[in-house]
C-alpha positions in Angstrom: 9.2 187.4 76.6 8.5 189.5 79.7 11.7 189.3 82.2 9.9 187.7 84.8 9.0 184.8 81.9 12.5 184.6 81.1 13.0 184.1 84.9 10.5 181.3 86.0 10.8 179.1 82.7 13.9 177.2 83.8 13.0 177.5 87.4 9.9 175.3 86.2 12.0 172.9 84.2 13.5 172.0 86.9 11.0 171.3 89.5 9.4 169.3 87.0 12.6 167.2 86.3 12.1 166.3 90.4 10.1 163.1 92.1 7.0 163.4 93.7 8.2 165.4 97.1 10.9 167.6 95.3 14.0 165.8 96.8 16.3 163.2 95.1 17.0 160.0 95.9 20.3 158.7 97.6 20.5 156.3 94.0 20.1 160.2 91.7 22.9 161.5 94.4 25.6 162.5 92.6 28.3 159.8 93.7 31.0 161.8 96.4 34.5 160.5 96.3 35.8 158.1 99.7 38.1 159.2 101.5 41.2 156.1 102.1 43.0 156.8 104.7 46.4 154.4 105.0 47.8 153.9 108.5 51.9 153.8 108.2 53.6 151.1 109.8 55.5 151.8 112.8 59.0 150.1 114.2 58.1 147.8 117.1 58.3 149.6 120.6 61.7 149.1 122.9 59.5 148.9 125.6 57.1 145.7 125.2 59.7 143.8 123.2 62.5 144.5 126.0 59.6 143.5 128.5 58.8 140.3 126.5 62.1 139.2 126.2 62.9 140.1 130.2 60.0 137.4 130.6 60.9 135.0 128.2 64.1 134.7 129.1 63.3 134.7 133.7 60.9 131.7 132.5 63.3 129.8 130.7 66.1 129.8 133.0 63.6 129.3 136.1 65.4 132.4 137.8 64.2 133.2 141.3 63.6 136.6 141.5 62.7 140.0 139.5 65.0 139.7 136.7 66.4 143.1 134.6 67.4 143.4 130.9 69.7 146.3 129.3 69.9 146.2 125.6 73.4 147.1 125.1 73.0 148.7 121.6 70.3 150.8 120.1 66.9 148.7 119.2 65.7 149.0 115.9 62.6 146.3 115.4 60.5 145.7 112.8 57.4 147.9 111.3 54.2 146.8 112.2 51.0 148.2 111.8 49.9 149.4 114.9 47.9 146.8 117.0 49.2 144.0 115.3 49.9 140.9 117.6 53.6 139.7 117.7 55.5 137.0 118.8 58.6 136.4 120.6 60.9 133.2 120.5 64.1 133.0 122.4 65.8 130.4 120.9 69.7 130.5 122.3 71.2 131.6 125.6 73.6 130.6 128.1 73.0 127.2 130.5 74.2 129.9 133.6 73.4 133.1 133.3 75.8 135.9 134.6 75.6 139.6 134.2 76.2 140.0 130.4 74.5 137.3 128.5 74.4 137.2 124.1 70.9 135.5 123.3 69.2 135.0 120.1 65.5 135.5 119.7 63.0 135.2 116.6 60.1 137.9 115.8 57.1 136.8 114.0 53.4 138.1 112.9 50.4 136.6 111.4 52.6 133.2 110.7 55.2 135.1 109.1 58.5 135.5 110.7 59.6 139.3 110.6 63.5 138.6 111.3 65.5 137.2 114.1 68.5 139.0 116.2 71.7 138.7 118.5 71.1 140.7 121.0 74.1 141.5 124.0 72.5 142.3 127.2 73.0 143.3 130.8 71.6 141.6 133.7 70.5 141.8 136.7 68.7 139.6 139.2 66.9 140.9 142.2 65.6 138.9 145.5 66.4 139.4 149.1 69.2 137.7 150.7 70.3 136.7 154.6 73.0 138.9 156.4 73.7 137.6 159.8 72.6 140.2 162.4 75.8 138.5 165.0 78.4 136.4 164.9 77.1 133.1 164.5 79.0 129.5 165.7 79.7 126.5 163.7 77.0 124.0 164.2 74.6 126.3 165.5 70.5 125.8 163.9 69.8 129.0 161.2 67.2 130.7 163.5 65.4 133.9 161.2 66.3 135.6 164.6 70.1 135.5 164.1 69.2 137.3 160.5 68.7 140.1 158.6 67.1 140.3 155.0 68.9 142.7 151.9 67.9 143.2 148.5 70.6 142.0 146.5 71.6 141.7 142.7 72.4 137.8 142.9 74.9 138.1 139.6 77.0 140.5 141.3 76.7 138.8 144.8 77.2 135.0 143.4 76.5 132.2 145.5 74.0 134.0 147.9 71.4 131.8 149.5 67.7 132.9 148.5 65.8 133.8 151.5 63.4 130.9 150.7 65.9 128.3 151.1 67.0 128.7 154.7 65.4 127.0 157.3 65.1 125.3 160.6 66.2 121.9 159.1 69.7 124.2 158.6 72.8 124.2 160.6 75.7 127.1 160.0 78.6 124.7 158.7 81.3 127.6 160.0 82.1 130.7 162.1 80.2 133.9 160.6 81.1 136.9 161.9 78.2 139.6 161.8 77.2 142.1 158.6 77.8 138.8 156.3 75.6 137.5 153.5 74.9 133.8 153.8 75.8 131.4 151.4 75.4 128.0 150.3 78.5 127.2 151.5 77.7 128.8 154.7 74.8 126.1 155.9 74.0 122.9 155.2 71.6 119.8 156.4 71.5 119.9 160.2 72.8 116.6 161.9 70.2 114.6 163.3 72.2 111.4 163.8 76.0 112.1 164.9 79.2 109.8 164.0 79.8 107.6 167.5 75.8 108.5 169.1 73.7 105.8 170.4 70.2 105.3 168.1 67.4 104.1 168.2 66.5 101.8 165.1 63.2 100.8 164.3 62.9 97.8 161.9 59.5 97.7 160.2 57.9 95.0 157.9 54.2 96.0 156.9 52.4 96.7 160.2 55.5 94.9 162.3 57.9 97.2 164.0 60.5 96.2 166.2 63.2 98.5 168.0 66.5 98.4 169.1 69.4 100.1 170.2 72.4 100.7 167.4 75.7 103.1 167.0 75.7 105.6 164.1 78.9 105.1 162.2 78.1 108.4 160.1 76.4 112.2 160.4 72.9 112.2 158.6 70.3 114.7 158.1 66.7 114.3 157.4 66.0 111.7 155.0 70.3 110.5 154.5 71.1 106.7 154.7 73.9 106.3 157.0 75.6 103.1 158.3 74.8 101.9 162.1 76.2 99.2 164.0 74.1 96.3 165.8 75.7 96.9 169.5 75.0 92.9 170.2 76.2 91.1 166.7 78.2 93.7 165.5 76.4 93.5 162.2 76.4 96.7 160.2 73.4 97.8 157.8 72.2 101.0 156.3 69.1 102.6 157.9 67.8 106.2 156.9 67.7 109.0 159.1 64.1 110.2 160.1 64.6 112.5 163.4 67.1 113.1 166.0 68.9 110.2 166.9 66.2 107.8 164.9 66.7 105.7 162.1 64.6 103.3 160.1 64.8 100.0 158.3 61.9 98.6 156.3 61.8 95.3 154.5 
């Protein structure tokens, strides 16, 4: 057989081993081996779980203002597989919280509960407070005027009075002298009805009001009960305190 012969024989045994077209068919490929690619589990981020937990706990103990968690040893969490959802339960802590607090808390995933820790922490609790601007005198109505507002960490500074709680309805219950923060012990109800002051009692049944004159036996603030004498039968009765120097009785 001629070279060339010996060259275009199998050539032609092979085109002729082809479908119409001269291309094979995804079926006749060959099969090519997958590639399976594993993604390794990772341990569960500081981070989010620290920022969880921060929230979990502020909601819990209805703290007002932006609270601040310190892990006090190293965090080593769980592995997940990255993405997958997780949940936090914090199931123990303290009735009063402080600066350092030991809480317990519960991870789980996909229904299955991953583990559950002690953790120690540090605290911190952030909201503005009132310093007094001057000296202030005993008696005198909390006026935003007479005050100043600070950024505080309320579990260092105990007993501060949230901005949001002072008001007009407030008195100063003692001397302050000026650069002070204000506490709860440092206001209280203002006095609209004074021990020994002449009030006027209004007696109401249904759409019926009568008025009369009567003698406060006690201080009151908005909405307190306080005794009052009748000035012409001498009779006493309760009657609650609605605004300065008025009090009312309803049957």
């Amino acid at each position: 057989m001629r070279p060339l012969a010996r060259f275009l024989v199998p050539l032609l045994a092979v085109s002729a081993s082809l479908p119409a077209g001269g291309q094979m068919s995804e079926q006749e490929m060959p099969p090519q081996s997958a590639a399976i690619v594993k993604v390794a589990a990772l341990p569960l981020a500081r981070e989010p779980f620290l920022a969880e937990l921060t929230h979990q706990v502020a909601t819990q103990l209805k703290l007002e203002g932006e609270l601040q968690l310190e892990l006090t040893r190293p965090w080593a969490g769980p592995r997940l597989a990255p993405d997958t959802p997780w949940q936090l339960e914090v199931f123990d802590l303290p009735a009063i919280p402080s600066a350092n607090m030991m809480l317990r808390c519960r991870l789980t995933a996909a229904g299955a509960t991953l583990g559950e820790w002690s953790l120690y922490v540090r605290a911190q609790l952030w909201r503005d407070a009132w310093i007094t601007r001057v000296p202030v005198d005993r008696g005198q109505t909390f006026d935003p005027a007479l005050v100043n507002t600070r950024r505080i960490d309320a579990f260092r500074e105990r007993d501060t009075m949230p901005v949001a709680a002072a008001d007009g309805t407030l008195a100063f219950s003692r001397p302050i002298t000026a650069g002070r923060l204000l506490t709860w012990r440092d206001l209280a109800k203002k006095s609209l009805v004074r021990k020994g002051d002449i009030v006027e009692v209004a007696a109401i049944d249904g759409r019926l009001s009568i008025t009369m004159k009567a003698q406060a036996l006690a201080n009151g603030a908005r909405g307190d009960t306080v005794v009052v004498r009748n000035l012409e039968s001498k009779r006493d009765f309760p009657a609650l305190v609605v605004s300065e120097n008025r009090v009312e009785v309803r049957f």
